[in-house]
C-alpha positions in Angstrom: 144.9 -52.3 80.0 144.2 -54.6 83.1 142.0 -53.4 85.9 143.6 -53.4 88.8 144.2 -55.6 91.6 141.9 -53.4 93.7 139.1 -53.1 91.5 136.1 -55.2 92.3 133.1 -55.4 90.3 129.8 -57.0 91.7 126.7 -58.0 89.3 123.2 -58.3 91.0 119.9 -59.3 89.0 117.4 -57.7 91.3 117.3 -54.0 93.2 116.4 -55.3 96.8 120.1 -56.8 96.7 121.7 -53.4 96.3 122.8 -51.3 98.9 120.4 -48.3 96.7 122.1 -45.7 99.4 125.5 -46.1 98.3 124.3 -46.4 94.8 122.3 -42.8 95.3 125.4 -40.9 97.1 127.2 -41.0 93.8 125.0 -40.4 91.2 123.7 -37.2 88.8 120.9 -35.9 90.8 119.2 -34.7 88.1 119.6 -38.1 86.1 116.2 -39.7 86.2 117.4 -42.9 84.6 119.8 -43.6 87.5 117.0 -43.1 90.1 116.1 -45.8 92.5 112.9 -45.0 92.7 112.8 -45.1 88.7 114.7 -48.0 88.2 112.6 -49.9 91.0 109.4 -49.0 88.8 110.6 -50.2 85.8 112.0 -53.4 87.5 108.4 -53.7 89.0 106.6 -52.9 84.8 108.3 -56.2 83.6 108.0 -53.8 80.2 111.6 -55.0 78.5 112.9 -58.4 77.4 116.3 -58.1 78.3 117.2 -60.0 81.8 118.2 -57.1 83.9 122.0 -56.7 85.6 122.9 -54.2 88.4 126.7 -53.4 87.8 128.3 -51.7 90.6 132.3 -51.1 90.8 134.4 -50.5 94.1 138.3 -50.4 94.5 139.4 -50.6 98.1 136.1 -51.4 99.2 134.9 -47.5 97.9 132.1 -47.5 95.0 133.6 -45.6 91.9 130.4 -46.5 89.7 127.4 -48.1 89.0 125.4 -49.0 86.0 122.2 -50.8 84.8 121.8 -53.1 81.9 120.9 -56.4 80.6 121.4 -59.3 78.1 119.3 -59.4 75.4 119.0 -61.3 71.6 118.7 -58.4 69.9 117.4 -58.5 66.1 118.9 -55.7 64.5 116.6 -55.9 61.5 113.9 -54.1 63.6 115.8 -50.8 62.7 116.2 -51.7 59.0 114.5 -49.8 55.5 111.6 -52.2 54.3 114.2 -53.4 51.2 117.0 -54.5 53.4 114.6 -56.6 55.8 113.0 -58.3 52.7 116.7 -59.3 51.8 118.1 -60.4 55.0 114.9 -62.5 55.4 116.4 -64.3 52.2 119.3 -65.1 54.5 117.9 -66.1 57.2 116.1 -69.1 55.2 119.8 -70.7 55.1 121.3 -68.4 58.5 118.7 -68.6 60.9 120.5 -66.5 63.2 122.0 -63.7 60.5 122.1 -60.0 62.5 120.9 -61.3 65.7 122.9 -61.2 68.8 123.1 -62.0 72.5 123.9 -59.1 73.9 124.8 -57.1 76.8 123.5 -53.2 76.5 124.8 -51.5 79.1 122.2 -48.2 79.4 118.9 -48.1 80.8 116.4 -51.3 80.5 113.7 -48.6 79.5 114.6 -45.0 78.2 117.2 -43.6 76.2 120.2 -42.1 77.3 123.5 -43.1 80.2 122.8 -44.9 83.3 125.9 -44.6 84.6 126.9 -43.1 87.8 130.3 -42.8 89.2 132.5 -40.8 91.9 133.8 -37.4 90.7 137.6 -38.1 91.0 137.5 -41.4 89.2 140.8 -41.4 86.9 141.1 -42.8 83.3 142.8 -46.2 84.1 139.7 -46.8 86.6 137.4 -46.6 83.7 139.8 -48.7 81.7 139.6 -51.4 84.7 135.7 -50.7 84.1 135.5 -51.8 80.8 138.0 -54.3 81.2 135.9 -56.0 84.0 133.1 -56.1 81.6 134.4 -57.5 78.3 135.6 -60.4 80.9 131.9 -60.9 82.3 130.8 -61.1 78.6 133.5 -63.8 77.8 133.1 -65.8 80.2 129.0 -65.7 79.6 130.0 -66.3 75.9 128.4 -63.2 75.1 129.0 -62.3 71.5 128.2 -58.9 71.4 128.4 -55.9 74.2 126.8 -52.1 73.7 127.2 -49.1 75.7 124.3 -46.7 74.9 123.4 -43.9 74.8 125.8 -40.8 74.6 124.5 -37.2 73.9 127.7 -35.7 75.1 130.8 -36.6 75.6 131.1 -39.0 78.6 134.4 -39.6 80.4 134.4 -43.5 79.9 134.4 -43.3 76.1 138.1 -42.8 75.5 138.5 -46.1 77.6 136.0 -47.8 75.5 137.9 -46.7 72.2 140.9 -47.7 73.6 139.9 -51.3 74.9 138.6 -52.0 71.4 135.4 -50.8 71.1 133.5 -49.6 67.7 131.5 -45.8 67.9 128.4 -45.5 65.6 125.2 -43.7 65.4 122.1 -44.8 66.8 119.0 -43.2 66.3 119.1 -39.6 67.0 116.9 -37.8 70.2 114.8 -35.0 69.9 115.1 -32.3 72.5 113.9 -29.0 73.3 116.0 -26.4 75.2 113.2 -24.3 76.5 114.7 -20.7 76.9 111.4 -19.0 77.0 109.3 -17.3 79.7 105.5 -18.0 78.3 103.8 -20.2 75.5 102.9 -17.1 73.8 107.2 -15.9 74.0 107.7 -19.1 72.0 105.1 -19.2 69.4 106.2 -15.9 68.5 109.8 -16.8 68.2 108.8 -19.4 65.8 108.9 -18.8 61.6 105.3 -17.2 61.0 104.8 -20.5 58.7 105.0 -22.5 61.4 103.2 -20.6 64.1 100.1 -20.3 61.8 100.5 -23.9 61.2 100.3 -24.5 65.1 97.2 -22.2 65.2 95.5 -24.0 62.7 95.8 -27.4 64.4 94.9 -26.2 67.8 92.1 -24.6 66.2 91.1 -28.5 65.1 91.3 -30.3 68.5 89.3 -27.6 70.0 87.0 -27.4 66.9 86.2 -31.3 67.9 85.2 -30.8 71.0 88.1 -32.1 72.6 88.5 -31.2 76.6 92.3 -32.4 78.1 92.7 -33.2 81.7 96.0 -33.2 82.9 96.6 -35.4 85.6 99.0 -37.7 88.2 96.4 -39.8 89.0 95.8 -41.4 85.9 94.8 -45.0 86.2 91.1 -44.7 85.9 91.5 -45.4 82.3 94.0 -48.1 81.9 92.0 -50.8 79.5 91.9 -47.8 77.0 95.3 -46.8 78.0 96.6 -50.4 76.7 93.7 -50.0 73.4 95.4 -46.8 72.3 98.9 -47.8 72.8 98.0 -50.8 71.0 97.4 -49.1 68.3 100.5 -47.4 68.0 102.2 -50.5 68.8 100.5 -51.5 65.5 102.0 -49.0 63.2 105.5 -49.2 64.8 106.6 -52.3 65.1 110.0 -51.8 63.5 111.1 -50.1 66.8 109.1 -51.6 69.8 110.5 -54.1 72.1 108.8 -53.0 75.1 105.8 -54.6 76.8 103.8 -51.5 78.1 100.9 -52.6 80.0 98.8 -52.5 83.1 101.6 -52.9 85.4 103.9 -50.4 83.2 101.1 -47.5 84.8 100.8 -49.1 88.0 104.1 -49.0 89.4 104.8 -45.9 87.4 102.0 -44.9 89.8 103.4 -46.7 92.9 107.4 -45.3 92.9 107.2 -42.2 90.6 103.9 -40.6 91.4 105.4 -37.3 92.2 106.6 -37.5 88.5 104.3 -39.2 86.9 101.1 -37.5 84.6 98.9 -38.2 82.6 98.3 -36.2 79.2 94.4 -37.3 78.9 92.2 -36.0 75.3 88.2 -36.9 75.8 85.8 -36.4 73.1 82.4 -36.2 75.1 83.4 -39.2 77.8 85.0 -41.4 75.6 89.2 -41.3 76.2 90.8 -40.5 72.7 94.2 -40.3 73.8 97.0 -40.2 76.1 100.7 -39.5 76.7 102.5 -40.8 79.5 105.4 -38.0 80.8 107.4 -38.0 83.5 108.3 -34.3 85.3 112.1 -34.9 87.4 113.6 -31.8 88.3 113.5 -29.4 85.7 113.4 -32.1 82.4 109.8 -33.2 80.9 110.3 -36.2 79.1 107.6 -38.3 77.2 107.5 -41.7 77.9 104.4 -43.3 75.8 101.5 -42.3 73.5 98.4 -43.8 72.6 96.0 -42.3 69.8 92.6 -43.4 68.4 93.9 -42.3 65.0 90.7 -41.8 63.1 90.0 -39.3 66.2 93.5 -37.7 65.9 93.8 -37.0 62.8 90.6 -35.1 62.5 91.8 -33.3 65.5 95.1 -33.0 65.0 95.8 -34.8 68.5 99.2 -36.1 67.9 101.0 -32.3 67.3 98.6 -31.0 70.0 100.3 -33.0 72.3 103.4 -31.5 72.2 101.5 -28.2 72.4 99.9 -28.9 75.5 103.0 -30.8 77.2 105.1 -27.3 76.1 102.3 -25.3 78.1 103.0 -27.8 81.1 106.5 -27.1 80.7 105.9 -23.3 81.1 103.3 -23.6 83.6 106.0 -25.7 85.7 109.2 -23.6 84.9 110.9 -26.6 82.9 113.4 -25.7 80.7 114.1 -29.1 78.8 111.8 -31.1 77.1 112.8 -34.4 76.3 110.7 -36.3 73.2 112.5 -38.9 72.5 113.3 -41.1 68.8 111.3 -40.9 65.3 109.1 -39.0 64.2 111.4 -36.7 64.0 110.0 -34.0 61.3 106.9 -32.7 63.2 109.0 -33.0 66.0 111.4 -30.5 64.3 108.4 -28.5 63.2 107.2 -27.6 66.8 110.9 -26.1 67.5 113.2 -29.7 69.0 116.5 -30.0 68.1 117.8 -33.2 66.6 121.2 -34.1 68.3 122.8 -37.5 67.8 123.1 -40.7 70.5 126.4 -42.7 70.3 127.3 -46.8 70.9 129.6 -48.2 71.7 129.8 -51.8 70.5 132.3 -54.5 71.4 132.4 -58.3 69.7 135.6 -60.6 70.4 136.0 -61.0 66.3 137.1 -57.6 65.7 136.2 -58.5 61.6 132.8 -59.0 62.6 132.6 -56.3 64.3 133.2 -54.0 62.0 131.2 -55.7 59.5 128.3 -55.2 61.7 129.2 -51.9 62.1 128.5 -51.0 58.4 125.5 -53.0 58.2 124.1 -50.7 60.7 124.9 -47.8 59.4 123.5 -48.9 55.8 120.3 -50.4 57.0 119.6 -47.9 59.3 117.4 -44.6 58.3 117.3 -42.1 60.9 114.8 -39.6 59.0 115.6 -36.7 59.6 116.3 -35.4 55.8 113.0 -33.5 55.9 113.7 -31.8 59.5 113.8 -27.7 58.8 114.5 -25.4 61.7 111.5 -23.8 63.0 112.6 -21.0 64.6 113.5 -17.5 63.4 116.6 -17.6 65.8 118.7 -20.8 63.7 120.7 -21.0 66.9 117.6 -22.2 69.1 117.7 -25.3 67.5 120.3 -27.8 66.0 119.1 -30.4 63.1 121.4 -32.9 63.1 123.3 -33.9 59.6 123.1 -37.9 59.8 127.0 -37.9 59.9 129.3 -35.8 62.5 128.6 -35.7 66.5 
């Protein structure tokens, strides 16, 4: 379908040339990835590759919607098994370029989930228009591939993206936590009893070690071993990092989202053993970044005490989600968060290409979640997802 006449769409590569106001009046207020004050401190970070893009959609002069992105050349091999990356390499000796991609990813430049925001009584065909404004942009940038990520439910622009040619797959799944407790103590004991004595045994550890935590929102006191310990976690993922997190990631998360912000701090004596970055925004704790002195942590447990000690923040604070974001997904599962799946949406002008592409993914991609078991004694507090159905 054509957009209409009407419909304008405007592309900005910087905040400070957005009216943020207008931008504000229309979005989910409880959608931390379509703040202004979040979206100016990630601007600020310089933490993503990807040069940025400001979308923003009126008809008649009204905004309808707005959404953030960038373009990207995205090597897809990052998410592929160890055998799969050893052959492609093989290809790549004679197709330099094989499974990489300039792309447009429309979603947040740092974060998972939708960054869109758009007027409550926006109509089908204006999301068709939507879409169709943005597979021109892409065309006439020769653009070879677009993606709209991520989905955790269903969003009303998805039937337009289905039906202007789009591709829906799996990307990796997000691990969650409904919190639907009134204590710490409420929860452990709705956990298995395997599970809750497993807890108890790890907490025992990190305090066993001598480990004291501070909790903090003024955390910057410690940023050169902030940037050693998430080093080292950088070190043992690389398959799924693209972001540069450093000095100036904490600083402006300091700067624009202090009211959010905290620091998750483990000493042993006076020496910093570990962090976790979080942000608190309305009634949602999500984890943003971890960093771990791993001979330290795994004496003391440290990595699962973390999500122990960010669940008694969440009680302490009256939260009732917790957000944890991708991988690691079976202690994740193991402290009580649900595994749901995150859908794309991808777009390439050779349709056979596409949907080549499309299977690759899915093939070379392992979510890892075939070990998750539910935790709790309740099977409806938590959802495992099956690798296959939304």
């Amino acid at each position: 379908m054509c957009a209409s006449p009407a419909l304008e769409m405007s592309v900005y590569g910087r905040l400070d040339q957005i009216d943020l106001a207008t931008w504000e009046a229309i979005r989910d207020a409880d959608n931390l990835l379509s703040d202004s004050s979040y979206l100016r401190a990630v601007e600020e970070a310089d933490v993503s590759e990807c040069d940025c893009r400001y979308f923003e959609f009126r008809e008649d002069g009204r905004l309808i919607a707005t959404m953030t992105g960038g373009i990207i050349v995205n090597d897809f091999l990052m998410f592929a098994s160890p055998a799969l990356e050893n052959l492609a390499s093989v290809v790549r000796t004679l197709i330099p370029s094989f499974l990489k991609r300039t792309t447009m990813e429309i979603g947040p430049p740092l974060g998972l989930g939708s960054s869109i925001s758009y007027a409550r009584d926006i109509t089908h065909d204006q999301w068709c228009g939507i879409v169709a404004k943005i597979k021109e942009y892409a065309r006439k940038r020769r653009i070879e591939l677009v993606l709209f990520r991520d989905f955790t439910g269903k969003h009303p622009i998805e039937d337009a993206l289905l039906e202007a040619g789009f591709q829906r797959f799996f990307n990796l799944p997000l691990a969650i936590m409904r919190i639907a407790w009134d204590s710490f103590d409420e929860y452990l004991y709705a956990l298995k009893r395997s599970r809750r004595n497993d807890m108890r045994r790890k907490i025992k550890a990190k305090s066993r070690h001598g480990i004291r935590t501070v909790m903090t929102n003024d955390g910057l006191d410690h940023l050169d071993c902030y940037l050693e310990l998430y080093g080292n976690v950088c070190h043992r993922s690389k398959r799924f990092n693209r972001d540069r997190i450093g000095e100036a990631y904490h600083r402006s998360m300091f700067r624009n989202m202090r009211r959010c912000s905290y620091w998750l701090q483990y000493f042993q004596g006076d020496t910093l053993v570990s962090f976790s970055h979080v942000l608190r925004y309305g009634k949602q704790l999500t984890a943003e970044f971890i960093g771990l002195d791993y001979d330290v942590s795994s004496r003391a447990m440290l990595y699962f005490n973390t999500y122990y000690d960010l669940l008694k923040f969440a009680f302490d604070n009256s939260l009732d989600r917790f957000d944890a974001g991708i991988t690691s997904y079976r202690p994740k599962a193991d402290v009580g968060f649900s595994v749901v799946p995150q859908v794309m949406y991808a777009w390439m002008s050779n349709r056979t290409t596409l949907t080549i592409a499309a299977e690759l993914w899915n093939r070379m991609t392992p979510y890892g979640i075939e070990e998750c078991r539910p935790a709790f004694k309740d099977p409806t507090r938590q959802t495992i997802w099956d690798g296959k159905t939304r």
